[in-house]
DSSP file (Angstrom, degrees, kcal/mol; ACC not computed):
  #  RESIDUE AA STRUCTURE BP1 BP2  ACC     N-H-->O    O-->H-N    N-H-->O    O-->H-N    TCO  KAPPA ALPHA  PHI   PSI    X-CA   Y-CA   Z-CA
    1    1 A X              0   0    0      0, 0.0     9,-1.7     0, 0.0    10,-0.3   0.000 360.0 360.0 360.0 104.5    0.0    0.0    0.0
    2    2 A X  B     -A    9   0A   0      7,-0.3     7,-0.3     8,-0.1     2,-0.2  -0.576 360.0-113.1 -74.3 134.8    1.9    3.5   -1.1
    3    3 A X     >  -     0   0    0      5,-2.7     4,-3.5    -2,-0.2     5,-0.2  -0.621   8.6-147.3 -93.4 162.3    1.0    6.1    0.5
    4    4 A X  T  4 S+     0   0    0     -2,-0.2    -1,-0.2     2,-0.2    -2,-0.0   0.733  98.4  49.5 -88.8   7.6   -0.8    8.9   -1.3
    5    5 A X  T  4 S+     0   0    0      1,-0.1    -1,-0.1    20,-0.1    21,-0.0   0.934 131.1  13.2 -50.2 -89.4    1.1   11.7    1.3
    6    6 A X  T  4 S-     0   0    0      2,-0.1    -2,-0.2    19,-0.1    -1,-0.1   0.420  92.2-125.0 -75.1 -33.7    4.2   10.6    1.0
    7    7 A X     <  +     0   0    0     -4,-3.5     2,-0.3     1,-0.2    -3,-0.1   0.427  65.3 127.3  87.1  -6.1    4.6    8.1   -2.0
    8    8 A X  S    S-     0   0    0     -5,-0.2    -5,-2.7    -6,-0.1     2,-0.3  -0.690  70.2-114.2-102.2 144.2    6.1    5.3    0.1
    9    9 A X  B     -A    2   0A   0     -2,-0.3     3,-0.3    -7,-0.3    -7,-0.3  -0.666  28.4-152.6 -65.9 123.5    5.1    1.5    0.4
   10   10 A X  S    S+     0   0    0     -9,-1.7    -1,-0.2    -2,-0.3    -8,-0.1   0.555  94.3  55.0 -53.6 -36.6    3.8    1.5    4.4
   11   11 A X  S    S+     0   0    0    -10,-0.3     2,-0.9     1,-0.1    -1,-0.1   0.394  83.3  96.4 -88.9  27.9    4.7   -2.2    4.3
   12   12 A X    >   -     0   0    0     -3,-0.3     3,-0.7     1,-0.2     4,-0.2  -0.863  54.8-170.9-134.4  96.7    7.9   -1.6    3.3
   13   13 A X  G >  S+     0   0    0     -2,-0.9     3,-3.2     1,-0.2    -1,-0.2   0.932  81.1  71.3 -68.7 -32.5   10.2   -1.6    6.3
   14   14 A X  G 3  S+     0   0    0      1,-0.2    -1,-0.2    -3,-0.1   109,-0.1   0.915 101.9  45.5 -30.2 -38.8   13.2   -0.3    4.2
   15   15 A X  G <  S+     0   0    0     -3,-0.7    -1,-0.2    -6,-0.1    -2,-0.2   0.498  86.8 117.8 -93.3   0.6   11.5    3.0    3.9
   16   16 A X    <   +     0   0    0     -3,-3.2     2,-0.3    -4,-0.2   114,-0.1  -0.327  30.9 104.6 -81.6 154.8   10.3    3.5    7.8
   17   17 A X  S    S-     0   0    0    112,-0.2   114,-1.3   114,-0.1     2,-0.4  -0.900  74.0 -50.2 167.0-168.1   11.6    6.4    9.7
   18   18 A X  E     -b  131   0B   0     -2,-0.3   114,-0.2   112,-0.2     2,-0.2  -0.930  56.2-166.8-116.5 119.2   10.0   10.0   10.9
   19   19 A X  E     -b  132   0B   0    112,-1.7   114,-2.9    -2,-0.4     2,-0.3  -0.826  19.7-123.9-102.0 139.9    8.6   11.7    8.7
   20   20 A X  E     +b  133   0B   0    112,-0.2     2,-0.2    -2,-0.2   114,-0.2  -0.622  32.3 162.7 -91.6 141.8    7.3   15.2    8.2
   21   21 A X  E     -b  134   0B   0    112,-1.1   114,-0.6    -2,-0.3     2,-0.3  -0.655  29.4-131.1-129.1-163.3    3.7   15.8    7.2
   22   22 A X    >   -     0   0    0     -2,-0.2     3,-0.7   112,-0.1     4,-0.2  -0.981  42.0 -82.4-151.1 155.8    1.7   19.0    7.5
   23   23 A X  G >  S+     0   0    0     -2,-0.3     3,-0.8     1,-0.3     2,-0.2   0.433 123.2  54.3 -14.1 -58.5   -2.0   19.3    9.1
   24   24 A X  G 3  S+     0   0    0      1,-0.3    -1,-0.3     2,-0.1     4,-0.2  -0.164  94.2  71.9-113.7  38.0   -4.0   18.2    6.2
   25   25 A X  G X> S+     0   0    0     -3,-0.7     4,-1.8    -2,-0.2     3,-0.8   0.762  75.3  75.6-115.0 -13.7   -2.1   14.9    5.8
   26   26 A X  H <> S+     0   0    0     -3,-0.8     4,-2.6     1,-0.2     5,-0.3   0.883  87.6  65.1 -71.1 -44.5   -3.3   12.7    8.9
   27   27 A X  H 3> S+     0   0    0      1,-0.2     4,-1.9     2,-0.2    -1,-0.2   0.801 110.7  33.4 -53.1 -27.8   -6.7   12.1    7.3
   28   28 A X  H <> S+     0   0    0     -3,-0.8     4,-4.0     2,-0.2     3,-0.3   0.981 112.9  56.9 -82.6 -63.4   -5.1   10.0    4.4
   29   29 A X  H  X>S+     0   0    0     -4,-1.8     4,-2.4     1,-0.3     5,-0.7   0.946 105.7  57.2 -45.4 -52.6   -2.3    8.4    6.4
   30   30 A X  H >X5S+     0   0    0     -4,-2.6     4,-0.8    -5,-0.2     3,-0.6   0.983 112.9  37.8 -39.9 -56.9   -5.2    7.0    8.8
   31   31 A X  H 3X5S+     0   0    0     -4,-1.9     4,-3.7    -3,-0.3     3,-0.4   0.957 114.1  58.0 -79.2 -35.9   -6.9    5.3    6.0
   32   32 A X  H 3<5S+     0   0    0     -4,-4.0     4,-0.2     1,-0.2    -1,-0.2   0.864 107.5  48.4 -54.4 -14.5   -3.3    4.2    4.2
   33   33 A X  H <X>S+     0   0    0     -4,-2.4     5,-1.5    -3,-0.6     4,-1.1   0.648 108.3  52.7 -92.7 -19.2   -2.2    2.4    7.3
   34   34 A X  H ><<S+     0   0    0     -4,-0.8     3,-0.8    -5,-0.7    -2,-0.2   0.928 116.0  42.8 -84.5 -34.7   -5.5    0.6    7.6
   35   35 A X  T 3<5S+     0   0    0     -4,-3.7    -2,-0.2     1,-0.2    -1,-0.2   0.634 108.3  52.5-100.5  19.9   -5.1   -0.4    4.2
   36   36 A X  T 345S-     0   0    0     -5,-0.3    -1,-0.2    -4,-0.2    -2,-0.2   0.550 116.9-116.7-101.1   3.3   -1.7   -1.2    4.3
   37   37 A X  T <<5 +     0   0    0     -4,-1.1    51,-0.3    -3,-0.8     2,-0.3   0.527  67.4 125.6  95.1   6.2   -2.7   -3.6    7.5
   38   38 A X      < -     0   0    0     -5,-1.5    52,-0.2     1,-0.2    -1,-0.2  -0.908  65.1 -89.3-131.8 154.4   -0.8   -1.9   10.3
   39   39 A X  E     -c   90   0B   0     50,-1.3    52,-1.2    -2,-0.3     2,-0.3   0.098  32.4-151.1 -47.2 148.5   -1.4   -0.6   13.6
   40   40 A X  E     -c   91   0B   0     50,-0.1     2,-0.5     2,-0.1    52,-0.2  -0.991  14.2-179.8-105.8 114.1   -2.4    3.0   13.9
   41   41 A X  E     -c   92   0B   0     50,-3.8    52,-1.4    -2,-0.3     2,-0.3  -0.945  12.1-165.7-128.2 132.6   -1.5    5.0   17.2
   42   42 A X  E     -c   93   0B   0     -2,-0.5     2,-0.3    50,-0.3    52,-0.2  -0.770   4.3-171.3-106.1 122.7   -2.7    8.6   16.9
   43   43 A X        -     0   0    0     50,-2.0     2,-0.8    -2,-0.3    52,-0.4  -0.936  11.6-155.2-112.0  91.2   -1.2   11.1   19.6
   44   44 A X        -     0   0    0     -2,-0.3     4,-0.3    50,-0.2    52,-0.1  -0.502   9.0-174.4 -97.8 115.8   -2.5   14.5   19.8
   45   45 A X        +     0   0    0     50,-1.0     2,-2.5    -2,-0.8    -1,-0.1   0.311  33.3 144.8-100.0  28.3    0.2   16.7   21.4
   46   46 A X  S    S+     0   0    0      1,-0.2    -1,-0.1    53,-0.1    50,-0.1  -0.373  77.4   7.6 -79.6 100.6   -2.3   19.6   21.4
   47   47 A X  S    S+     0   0    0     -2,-2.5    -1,-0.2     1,-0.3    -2,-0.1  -0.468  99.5 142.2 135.2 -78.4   -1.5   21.5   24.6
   48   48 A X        +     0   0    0     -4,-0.3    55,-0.4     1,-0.1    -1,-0.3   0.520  11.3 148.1 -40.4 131.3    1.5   19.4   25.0
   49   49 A X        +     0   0    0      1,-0.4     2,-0.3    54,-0.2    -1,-0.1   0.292  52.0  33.4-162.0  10.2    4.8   21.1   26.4
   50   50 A X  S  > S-     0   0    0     54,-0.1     4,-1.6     1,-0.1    -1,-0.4  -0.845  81.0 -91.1-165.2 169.9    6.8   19.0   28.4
   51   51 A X  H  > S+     0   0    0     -2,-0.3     4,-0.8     2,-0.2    -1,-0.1   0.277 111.1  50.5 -55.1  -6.2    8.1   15.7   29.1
   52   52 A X  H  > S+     0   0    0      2,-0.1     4,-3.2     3,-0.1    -1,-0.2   0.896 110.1  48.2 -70.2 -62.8    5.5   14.2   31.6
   53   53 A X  H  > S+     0   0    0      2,-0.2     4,-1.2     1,-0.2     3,-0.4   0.915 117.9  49.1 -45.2 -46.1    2.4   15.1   29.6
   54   54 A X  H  X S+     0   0    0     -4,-1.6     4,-2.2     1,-0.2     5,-0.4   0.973 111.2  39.4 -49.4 -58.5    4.2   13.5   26.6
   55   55 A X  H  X S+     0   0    0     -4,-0.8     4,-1.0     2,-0.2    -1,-0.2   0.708 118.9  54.5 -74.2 -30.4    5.5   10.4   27.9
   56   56 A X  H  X S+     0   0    0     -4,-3.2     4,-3.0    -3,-0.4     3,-0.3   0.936 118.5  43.6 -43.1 -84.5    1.2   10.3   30.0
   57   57 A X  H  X S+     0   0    0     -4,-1.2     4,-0.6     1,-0.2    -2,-0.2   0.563 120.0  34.3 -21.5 -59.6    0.0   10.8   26.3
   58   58 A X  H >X>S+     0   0    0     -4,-2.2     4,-3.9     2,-0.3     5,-0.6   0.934 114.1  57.8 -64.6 -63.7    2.4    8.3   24.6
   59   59 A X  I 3<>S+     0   0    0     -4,-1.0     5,-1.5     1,-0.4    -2,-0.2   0.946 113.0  45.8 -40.2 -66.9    2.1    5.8   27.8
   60   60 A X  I 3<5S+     0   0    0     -4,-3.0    -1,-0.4     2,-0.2    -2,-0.3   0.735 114.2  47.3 -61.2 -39.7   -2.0    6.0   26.8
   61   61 A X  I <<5S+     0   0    0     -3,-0.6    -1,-0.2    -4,-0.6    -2,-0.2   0.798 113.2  46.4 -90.5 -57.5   -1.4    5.5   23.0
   62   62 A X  I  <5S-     0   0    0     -4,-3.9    -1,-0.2    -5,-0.2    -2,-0.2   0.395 100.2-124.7 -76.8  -1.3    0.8    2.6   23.4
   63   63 A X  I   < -     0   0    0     -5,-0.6     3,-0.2    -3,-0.1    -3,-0.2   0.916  44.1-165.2  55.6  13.5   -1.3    0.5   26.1
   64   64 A X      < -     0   0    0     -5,-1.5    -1,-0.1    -6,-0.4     4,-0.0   0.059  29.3-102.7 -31.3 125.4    2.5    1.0   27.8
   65   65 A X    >   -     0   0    0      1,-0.1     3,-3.3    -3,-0.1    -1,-0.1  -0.153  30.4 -95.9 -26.0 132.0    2.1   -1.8   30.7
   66   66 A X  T 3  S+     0   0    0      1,-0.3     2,-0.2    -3,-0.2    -1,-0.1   0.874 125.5  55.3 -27.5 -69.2    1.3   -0.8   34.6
   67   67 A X  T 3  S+     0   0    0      3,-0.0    -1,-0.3     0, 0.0    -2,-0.1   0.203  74.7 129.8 -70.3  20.1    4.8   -1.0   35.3
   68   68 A X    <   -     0   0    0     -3,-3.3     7,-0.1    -2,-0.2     6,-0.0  -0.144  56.2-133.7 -41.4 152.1    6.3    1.7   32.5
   69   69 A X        -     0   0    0      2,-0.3    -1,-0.1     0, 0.0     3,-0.1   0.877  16.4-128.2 -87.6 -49.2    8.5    4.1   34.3
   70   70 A X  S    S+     0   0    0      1,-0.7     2,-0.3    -3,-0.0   -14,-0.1   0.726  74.2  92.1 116.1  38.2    7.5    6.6   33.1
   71   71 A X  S >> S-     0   0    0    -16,-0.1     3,-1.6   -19,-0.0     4,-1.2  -0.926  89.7 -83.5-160.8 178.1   11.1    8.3   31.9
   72   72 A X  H 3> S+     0   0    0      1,-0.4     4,-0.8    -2,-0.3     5,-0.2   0.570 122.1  56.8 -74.6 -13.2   12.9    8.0   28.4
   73   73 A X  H 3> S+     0   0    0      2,-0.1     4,-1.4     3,-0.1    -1,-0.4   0.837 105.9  43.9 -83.6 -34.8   14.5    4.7   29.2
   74   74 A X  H <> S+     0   0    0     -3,-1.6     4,-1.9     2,-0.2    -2,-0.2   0.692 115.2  52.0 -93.8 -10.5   11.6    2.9   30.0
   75   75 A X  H  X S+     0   0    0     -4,-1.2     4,-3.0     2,-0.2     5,-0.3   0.867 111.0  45.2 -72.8 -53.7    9.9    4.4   26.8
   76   76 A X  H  X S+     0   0    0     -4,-0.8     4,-2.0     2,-0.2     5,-0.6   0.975 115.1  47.7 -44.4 -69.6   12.7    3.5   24.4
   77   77 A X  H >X S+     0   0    0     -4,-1.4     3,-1.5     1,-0.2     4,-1.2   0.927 118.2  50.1 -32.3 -55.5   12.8   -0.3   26.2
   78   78 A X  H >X S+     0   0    0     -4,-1.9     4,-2.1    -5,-0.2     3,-0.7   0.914 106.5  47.2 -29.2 -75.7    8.8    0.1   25.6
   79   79 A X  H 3< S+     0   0    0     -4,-3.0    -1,-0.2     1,-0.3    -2,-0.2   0.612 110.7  56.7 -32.4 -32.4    8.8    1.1   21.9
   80   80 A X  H << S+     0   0    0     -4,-2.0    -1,-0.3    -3,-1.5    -2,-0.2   0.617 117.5  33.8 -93.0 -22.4   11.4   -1.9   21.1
   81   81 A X  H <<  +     0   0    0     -4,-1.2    -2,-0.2    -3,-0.7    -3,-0.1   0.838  61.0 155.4-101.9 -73.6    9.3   -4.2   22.4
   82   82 A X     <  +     0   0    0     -4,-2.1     3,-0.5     1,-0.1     5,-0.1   0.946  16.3 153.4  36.0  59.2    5.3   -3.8   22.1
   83   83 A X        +     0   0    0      1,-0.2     3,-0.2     3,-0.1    -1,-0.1   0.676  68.4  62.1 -92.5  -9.0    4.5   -7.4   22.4
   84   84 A X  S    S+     0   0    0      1,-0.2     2,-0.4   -22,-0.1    -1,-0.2   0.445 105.0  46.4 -54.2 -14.2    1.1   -6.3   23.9
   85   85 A X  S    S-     0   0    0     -3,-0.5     2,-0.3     2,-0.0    -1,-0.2  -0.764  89.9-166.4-124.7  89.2    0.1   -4.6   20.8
   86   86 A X        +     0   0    0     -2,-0.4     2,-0.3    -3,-0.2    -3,-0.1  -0.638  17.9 152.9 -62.4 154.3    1.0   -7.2   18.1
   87   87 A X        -     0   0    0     -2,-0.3     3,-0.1    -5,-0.1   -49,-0.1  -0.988  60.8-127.1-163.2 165.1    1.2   -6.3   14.8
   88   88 A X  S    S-     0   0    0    -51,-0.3    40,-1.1     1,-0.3     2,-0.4   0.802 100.5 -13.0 -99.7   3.9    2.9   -7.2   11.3
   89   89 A X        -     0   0    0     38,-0.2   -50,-1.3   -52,-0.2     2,-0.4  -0.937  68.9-129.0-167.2 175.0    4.0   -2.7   11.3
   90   90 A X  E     -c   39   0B   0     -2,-0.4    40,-1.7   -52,-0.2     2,-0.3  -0.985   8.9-159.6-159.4 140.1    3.3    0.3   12.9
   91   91 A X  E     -cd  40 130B   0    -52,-1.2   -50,-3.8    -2,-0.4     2,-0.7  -0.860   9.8-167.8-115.4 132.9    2.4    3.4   12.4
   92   92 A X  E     -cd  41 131B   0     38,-2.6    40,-1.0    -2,-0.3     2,-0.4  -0.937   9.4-172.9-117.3 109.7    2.8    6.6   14.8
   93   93 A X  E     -cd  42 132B   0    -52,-1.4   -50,-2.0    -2,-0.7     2,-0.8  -0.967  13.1-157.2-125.6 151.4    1.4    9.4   14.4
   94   94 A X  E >   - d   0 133B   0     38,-2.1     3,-1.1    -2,-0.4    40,-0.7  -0.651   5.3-162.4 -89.8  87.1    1.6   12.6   16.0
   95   95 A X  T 3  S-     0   0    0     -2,-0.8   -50,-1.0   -52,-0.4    -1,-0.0  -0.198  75.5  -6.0 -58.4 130.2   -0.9   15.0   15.9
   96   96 A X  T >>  +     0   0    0      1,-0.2     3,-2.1   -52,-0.1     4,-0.8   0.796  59.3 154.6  58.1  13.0    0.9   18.9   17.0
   97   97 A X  H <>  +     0   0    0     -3,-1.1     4,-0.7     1,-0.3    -1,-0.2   0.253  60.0  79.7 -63.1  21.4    3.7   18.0   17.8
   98   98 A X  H 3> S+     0   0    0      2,-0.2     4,-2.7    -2,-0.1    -1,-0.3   0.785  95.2  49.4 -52.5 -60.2    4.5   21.7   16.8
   99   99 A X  H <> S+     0   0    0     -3,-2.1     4,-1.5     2,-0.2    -2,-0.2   0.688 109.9  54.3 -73.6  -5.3    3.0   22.8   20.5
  100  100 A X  H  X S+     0   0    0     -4,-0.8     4,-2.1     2,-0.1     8,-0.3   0.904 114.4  41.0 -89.0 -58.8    5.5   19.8   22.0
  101  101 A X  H >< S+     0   0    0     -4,-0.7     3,-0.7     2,-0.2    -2,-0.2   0.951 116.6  45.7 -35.4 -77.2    8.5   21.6   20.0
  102  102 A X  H 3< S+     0   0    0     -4,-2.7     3,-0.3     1,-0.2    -1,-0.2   0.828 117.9  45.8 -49.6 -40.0    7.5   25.1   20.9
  103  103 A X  H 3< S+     0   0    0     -4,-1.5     2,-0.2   -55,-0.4    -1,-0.2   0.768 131.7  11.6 -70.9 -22.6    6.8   24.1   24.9
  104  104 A X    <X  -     0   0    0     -4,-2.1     4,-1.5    -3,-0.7    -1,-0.3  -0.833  64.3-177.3-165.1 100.3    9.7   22.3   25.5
  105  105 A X  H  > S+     0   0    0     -3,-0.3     4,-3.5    -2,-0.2    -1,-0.1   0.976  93.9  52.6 -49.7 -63.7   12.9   22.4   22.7
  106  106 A X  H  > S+     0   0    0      2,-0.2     4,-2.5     3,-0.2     5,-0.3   0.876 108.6  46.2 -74.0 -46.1   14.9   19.9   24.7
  107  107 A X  H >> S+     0   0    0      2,-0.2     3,-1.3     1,-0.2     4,-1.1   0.954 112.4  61.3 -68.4 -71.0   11.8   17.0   24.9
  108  108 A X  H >X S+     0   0    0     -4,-1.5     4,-3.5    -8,-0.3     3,-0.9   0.645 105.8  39.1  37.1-103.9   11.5   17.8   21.3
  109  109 A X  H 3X S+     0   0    0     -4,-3.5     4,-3.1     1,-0.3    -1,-0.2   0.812 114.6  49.6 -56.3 -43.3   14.8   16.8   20.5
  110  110 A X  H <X S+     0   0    0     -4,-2.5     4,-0.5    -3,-1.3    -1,-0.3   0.319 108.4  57.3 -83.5   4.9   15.0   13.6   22.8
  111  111 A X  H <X S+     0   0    0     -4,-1.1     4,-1.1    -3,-0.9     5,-0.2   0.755 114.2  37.4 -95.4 -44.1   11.7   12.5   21.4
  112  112 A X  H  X S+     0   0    0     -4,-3.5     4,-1.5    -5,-0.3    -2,-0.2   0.899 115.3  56.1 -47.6 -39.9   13.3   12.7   17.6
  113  113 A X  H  X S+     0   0    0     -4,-3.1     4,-2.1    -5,-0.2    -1,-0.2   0.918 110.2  34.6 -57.7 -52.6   15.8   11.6   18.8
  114  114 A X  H >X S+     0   0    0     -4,-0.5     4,-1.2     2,-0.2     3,-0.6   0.948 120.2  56.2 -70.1 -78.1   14.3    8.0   20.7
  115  115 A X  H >X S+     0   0    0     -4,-1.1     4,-3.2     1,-0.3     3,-2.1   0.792 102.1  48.7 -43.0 -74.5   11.9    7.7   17.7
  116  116 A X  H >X S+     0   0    0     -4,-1.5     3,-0.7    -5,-0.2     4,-0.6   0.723 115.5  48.9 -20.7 -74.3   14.6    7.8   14.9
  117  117 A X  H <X S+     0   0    0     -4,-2.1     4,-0.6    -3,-0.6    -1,-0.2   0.729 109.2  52.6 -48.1 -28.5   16.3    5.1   17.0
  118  118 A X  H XX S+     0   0    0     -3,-2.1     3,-2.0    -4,-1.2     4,-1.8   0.957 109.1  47.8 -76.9 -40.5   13.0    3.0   17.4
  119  119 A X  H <X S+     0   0    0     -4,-3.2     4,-1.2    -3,-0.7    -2,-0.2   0.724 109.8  52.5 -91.9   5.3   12.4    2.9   13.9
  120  120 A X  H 3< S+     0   0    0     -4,-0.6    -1,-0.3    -5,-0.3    -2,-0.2   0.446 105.1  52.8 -58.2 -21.0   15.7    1.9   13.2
  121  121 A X  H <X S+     0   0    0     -3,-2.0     4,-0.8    -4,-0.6    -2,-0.2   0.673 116.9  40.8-103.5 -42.7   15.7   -1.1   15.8
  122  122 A X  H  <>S+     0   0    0     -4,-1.8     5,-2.3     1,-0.2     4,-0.3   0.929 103.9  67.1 -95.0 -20.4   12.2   -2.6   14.0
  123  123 A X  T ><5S+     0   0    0     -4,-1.2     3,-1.3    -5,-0.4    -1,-0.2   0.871  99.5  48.7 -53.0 -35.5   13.7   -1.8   10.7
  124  124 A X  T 345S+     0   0    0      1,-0.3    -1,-0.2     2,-0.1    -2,-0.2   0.887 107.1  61.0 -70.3 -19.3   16.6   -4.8   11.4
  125  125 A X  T 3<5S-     0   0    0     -4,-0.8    -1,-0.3    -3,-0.2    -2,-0.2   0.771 118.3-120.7 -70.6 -17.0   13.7   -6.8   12.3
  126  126 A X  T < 5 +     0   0    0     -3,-1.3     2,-0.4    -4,-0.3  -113,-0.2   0.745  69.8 141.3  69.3  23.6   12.4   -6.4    8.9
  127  127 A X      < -     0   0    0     -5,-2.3    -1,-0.2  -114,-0.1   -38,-0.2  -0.862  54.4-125.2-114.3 123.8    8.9   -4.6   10.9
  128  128 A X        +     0   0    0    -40,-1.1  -115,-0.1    -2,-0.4  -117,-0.1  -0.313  42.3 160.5 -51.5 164.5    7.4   -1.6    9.4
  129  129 A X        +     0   0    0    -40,-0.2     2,-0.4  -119,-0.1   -38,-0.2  -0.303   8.8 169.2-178.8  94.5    7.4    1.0   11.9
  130  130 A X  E     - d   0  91B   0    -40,-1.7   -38,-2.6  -114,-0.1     2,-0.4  -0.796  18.6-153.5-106.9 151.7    6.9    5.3   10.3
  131  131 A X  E     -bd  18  92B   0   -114,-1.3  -112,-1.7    -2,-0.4     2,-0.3  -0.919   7.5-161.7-119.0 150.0    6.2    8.3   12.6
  132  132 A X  E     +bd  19  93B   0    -40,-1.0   -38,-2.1    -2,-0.4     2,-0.4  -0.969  24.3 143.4-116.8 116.5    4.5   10.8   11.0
  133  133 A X  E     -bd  20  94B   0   -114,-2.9  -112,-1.1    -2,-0.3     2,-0.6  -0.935  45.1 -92.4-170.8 161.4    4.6   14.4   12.5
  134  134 A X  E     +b   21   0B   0    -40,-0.7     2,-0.3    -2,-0.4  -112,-0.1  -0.504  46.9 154.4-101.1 146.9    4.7   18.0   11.9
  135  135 A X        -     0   0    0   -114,-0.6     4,-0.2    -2,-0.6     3,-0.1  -0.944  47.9 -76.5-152.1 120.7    7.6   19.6   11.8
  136  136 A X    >   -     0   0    0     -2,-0.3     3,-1.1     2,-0.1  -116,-0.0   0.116  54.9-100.9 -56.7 152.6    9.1   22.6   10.4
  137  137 A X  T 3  S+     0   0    0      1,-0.2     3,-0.1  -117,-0.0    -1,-0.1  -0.146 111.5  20.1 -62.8 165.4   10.0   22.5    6.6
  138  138 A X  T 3  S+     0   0    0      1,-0.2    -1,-0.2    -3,-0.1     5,-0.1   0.239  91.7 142.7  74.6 -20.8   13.9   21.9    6.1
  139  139 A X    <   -     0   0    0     -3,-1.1    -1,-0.2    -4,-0.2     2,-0.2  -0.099  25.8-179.8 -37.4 107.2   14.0   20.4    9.8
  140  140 A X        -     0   0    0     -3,-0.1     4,-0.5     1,-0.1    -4,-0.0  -0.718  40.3 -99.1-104.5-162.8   16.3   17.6    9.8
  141  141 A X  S >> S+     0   0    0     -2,-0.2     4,-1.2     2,-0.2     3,-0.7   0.931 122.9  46.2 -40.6 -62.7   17.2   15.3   13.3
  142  142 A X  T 34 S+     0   0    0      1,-0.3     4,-0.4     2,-0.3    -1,-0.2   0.821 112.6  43.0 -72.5 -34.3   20.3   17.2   13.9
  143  143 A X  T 3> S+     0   0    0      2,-0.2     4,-1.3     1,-0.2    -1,-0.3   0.605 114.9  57.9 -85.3 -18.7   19.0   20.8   13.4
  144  144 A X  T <4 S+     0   0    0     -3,-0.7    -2,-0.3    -4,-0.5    -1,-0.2   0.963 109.9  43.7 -78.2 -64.7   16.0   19.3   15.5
  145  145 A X  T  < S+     0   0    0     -4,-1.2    -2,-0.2     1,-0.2    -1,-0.1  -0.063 109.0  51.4 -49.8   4.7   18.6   18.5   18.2
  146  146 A X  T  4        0   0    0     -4,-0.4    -1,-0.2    -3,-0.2    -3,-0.2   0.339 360.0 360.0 -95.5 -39.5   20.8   21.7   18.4
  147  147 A X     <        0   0    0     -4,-1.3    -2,-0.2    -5,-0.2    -3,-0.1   0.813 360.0 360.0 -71.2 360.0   18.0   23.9   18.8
């Protein structure tokens, strides 16, 4: 299933990573992941501005188990695993993550940061796994992580 955003095969773990969209792209990506077969978890980081209400938000998305810690190691461990949620890919997406950027630079960055690294960890599996999120144009990771 390509998506029509983006252009990319969703089952196609080669191609996962975090990716930028812009408002008016979540409606499509919703239905491309359903028809590309893989979990959807939809985050709305409107309002959001620092790392506990993200990681509450995420923790709720994810079905995170009772015992999550509840800090950026036990979300990464989380993320790598998700043997509660099976699925043959996944798909993340973030709604606003603009107001998570603007409230808090530094969660920001250590959230690009852990994601890149998750979808890199299901990508050796051969496991689909995109984020989706808004993000200024020209943004890469590192310019994401220095401001």
């Amino acid at each position: 299933m390509t998506s029509k955003v983006l252009g990319i095969d969703l089952r196609d773990a080669g191609r996962d990573g975090v990716y930028r969209i812009v408002p008016d792209d979540p409606p499509t990506l919703v239905a491309d992941a359903a028809r590309a077969g893989l979990r959807l978890l939809r985050v709305d980081l409107a309002g959001c501005r620092d790392k506990a209400d993200l990681l509450r938000r995420l923790a709720r998305a994810f079905e995170l188990p009772a015992h999550f810690g509840g800090n950026w190691d036990a979300l990464a461990d989380s993320l790598r695993d998700l043997a509660w949620l099976p699925a043959p890919g996944y798909v993340l997406l973030l709604d606003r993550a603009n107001d998570l950027r603007d409230g808090s630079r530094e969660t920001y960055a250590t959230l690009r940061r852990l994601l890149d690294a998750t979808t890199r960890e299901w990508h050796a599996r051969g496991v689909p796994f995109f984020v989706f999120m808004e993000f200024p144009d020209g943004e890469t990771l590192d310019a994401a992580i220095d401001a």
